[in-house]
N, C-alpha and C positions, 0 to 999 in steps of 0.2 A: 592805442596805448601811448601814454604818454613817456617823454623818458628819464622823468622823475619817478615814478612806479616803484613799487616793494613790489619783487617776484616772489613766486612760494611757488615751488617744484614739488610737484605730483605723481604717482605713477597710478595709472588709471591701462584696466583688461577693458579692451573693444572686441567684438565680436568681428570677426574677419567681413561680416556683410557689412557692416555696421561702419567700417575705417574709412570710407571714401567719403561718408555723409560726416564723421565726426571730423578729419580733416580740411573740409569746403569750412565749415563750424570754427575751429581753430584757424582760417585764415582770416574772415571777415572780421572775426576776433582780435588779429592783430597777434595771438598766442604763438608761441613755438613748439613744436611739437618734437620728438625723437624717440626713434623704437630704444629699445636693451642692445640692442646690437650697434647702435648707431653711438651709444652714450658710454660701451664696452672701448668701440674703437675711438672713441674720444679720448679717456681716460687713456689707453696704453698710445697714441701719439703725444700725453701730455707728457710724456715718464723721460725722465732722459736716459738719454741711449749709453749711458756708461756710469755703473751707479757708485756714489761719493766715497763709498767703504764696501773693504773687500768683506768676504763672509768673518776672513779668518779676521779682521779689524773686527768684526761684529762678537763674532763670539769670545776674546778678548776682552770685549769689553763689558760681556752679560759675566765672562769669569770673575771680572773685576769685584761687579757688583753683587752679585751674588756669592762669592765663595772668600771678599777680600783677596784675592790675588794679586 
């Protein structure tokens, strides 16, 4: 793979016999592969750990919008 390449992200069911031959497959490929669980804990180590606005900043601000307050 080159590292000028357009990615397009997939999600593809392997049958549990099936995952050892389709992952040998996606490395000679050069692809990347990641279970739901793997892309789960990706996602919540990306979040920061102290979030920018409190609830009551949030709803505040839905009152605003929604009701002119």
């Amino acid at each position: 793979m080159t590292g000028n390449a357009t990615m397009q992200g997939v999600y593809v069911n392997v049958p549990s016999v099936d995952w050892s031959l389709f992952r040998e497959l996606i490395r000679k490929f050069g692809w990347q592969a990641e279970t739901r669980e793997q892309m789960l804990d990706r996602f919540i180590n990306s979040r920061p750990a102290k979030a920018m606005l409190s609830e009551k900043e949030i709803m505040d601000e839905v009152n605003a919008v929604r009701y002119d307050k």
